[in-house]
C-alpha positions as a Markdown table, in Angstrom:
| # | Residue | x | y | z |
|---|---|---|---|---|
| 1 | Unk | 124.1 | 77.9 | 111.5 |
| 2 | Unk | 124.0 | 76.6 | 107.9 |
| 3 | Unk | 120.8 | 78.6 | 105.9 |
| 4 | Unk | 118.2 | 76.2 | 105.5 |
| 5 | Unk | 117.8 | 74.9 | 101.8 |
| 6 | Unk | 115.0 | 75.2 | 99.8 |
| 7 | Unk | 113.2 | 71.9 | 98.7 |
| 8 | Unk | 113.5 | 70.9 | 95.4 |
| 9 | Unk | 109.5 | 70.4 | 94.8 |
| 10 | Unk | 107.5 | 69.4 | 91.5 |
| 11 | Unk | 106.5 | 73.2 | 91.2 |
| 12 | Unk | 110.6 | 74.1 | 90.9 |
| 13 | Unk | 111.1 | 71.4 | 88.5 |
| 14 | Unk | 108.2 | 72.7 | 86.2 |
| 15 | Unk | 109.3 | 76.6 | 87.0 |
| 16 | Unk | 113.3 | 75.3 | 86.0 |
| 17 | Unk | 112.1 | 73.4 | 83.1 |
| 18 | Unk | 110.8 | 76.4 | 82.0 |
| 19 | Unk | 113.3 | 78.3 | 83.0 |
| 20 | Unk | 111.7 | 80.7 | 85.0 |
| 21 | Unk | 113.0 | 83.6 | 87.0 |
| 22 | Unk | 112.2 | 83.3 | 90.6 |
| 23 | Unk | 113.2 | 83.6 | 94.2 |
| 24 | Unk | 112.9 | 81.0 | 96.8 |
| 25 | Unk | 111.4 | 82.0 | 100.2 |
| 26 | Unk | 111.6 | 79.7 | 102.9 |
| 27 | Unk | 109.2 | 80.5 | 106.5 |
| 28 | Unk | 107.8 | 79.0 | 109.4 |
| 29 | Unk | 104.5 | 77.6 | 108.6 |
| 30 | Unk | 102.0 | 77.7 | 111.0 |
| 31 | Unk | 99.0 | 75.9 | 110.9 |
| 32 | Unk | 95.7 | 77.7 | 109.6 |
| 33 | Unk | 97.7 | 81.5 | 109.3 |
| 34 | Unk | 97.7 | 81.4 | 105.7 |
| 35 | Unk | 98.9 | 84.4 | 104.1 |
| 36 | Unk | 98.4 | 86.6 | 106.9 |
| 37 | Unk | 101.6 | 84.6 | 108.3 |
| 38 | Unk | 103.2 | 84.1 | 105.3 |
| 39 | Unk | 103.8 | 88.4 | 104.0 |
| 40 | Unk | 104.6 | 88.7 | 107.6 |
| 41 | Unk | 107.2 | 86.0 | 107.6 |
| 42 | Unk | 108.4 | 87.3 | 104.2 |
| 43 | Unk | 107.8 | 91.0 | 105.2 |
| 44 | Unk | 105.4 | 91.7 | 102.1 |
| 45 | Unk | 101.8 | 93.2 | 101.7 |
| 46 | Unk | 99.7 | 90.7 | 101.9 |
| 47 | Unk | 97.8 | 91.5 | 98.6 |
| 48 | Unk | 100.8 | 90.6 | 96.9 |
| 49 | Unk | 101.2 | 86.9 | 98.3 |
| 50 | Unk | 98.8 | 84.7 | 96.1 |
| 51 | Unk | 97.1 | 81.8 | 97.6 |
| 52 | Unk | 96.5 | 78.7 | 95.0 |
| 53 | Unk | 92.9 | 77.2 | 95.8 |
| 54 | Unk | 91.3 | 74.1 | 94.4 |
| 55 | Unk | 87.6 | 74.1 | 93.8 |
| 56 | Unk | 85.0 | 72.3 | 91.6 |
| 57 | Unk | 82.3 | 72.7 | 89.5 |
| 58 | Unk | 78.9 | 71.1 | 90.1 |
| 59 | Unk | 79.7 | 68.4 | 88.4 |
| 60 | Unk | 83.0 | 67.8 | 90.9 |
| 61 | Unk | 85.7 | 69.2 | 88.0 |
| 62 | Unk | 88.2 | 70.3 | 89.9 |
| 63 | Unk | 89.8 | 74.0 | 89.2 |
| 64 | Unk | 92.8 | 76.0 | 90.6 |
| 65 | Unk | 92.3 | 79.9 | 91.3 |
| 66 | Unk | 94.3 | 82.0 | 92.1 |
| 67 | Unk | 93.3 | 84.9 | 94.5 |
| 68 | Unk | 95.2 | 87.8 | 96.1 |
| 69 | Unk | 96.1 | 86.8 | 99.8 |
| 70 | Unk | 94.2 | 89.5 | 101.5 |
| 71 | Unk | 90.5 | 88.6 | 99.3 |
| 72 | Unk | 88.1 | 86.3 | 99.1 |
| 73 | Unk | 86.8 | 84.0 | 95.7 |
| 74 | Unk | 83.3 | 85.3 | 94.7 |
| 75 | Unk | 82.5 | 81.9 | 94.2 |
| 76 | Unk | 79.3 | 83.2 | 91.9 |
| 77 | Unk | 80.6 | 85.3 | 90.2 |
| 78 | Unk | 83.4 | 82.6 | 89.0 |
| 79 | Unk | 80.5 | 80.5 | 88.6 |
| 80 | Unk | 79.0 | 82.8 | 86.0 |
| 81 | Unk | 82.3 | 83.9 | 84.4 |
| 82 | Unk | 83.5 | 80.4 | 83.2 |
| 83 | Unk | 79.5 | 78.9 | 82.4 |
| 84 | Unk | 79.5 | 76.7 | 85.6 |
| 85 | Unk | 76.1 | 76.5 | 87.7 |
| 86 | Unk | 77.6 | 76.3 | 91.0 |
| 87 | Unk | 81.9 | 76.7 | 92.4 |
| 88 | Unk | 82.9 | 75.4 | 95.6 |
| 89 | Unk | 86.1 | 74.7 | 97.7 |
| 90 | Unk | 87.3 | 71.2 | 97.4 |
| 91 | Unk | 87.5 | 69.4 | 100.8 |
| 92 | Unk | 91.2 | 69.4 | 102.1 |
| 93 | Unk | 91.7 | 65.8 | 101.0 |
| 94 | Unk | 89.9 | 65.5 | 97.9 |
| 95 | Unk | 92.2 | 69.3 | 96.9 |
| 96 | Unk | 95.6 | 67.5 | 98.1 |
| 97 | Unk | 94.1 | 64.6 | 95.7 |
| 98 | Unk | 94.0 | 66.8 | 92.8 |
| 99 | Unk | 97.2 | 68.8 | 92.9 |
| 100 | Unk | 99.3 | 66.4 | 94.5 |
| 101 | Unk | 100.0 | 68.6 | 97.5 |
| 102 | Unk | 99.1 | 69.2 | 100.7 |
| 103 | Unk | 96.9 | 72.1 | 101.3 |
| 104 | Unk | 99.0 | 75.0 | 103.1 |
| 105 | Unk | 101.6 | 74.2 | 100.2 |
| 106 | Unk | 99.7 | 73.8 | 97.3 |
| 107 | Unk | 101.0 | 74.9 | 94.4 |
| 108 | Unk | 99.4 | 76.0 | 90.6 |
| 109 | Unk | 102.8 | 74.6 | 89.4 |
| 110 | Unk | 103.0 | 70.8 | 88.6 |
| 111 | Unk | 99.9 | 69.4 | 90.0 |
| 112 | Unk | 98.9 | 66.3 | 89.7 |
| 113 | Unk | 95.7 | 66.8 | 87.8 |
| 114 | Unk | 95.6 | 69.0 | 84.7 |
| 115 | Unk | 93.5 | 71.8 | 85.6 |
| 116 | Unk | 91.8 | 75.0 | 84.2 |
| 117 | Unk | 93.8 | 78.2 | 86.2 |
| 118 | Unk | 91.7 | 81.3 | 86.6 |
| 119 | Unk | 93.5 | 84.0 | 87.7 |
| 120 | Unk | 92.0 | 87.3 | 89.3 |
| 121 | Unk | 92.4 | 90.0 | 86.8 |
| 122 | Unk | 94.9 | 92.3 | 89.0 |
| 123 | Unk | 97.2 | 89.6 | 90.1 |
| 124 | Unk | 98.8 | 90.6 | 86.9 |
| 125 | Unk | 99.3 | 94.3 | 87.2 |
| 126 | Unk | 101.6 | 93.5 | 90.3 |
| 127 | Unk | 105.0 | 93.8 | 90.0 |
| 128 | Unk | 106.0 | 90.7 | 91.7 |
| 129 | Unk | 104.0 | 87.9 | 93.6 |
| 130 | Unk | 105.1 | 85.4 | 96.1 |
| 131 | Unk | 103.0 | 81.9 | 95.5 |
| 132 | Unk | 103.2 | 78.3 | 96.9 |
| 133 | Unk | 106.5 | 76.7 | 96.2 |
| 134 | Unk | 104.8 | 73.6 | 96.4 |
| 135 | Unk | 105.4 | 72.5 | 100.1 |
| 136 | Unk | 104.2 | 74.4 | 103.4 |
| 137 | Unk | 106.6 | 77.6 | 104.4 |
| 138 | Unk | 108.0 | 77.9 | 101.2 |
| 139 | Unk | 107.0 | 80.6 | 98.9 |
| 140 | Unk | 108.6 | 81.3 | 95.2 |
| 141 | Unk | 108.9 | 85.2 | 94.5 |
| 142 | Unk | 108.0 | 85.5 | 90.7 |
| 143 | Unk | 106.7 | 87.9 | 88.2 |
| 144 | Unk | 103.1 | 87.4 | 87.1 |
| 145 | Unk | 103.6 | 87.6 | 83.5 |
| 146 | Unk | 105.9 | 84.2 | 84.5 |
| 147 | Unk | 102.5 | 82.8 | 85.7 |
| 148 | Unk | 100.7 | 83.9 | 82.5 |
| 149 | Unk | 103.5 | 82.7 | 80.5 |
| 150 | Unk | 103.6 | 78.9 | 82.0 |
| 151 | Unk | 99.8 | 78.9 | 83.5 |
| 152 | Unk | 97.8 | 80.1 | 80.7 |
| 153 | Unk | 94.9 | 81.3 | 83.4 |
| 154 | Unk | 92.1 | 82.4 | 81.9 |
| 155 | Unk | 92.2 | 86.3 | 83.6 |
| 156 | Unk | 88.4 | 86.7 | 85.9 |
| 157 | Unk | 87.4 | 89.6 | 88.3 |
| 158 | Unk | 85.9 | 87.3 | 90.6 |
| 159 | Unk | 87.0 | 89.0 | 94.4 |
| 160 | Unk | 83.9 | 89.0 | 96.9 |
């Protein structure tokens, strides 16, 4: 059986364009398992898969964080980190609106939207993190000072 190829998605163009060092991991997706599924899938810790989320502002800006799989967003103490009143999660279809995918394969890579990134603080003392490739069950494996280098998140220590 031939191995199944990885899509070429909006996220690889923007990681090949800047010609970025990753590795392409393709799973079976399964509906609401989220990164418990995926470092199972991919045989990782969990803490090192890293889930993109879209949220807003009050005023409806929309945001992309970028949280360790096994944590939760501390949605005040973003709030208070980056000046906003109040953070929430986007809606499934108002967050596949802003970045262009579908949530379960949303990437921080080549959204639609230009958004602020804010990146928990300890994402980048990991040696390597697996993040949406841009489409459900398909994971890049990437170093986060790649992320730093194309993202330019602003670092937070927001996990609840």
């Amino acid at each position: 059986m031939a191995k199944e190829k990885a899509p070429v998605t909006q996220a690889v163009r923007v990681l090949r364009e800047h010609k970025v060092d990753y590795s392409e991991h393709l799973y079976k997706y399964e509906e609401r398992g989220g990164t418990t599924v995926s470092a199972r899938e991919l045989g990782v810790d969990e803490h090192c898969v890293v889930k993109t989320l879209i949220m807003e502002d009050e005023q409806h800006k929309p945001l992309i964080v970028l949280m360790h799989g096994d944590r939760e967003v501390g949605t005040g103490m973003l709030a208070k980190q980056i000046g906003a009143k109040k953070i929430s999660p986007c809606d499934p279809k108002t967050a596949d609106k802003h970045s262009g995918y579908q949530v379960g394969g949303t990437s921080p890579f080549g959204t639609k939207a230009v958004m602020p990134v804010y990146m928990e603080a300890s994402i980048a003392e990991l040696p390597r993190i697996y993040i949406n490739g841009g489409k459900r069950g398909f994971l890049v494996g990437i170093s986060p000072a790649e992320v730093q280098r194309v993202l330019r998140p602003t670092l937070v220590q927001v996990q609840a």
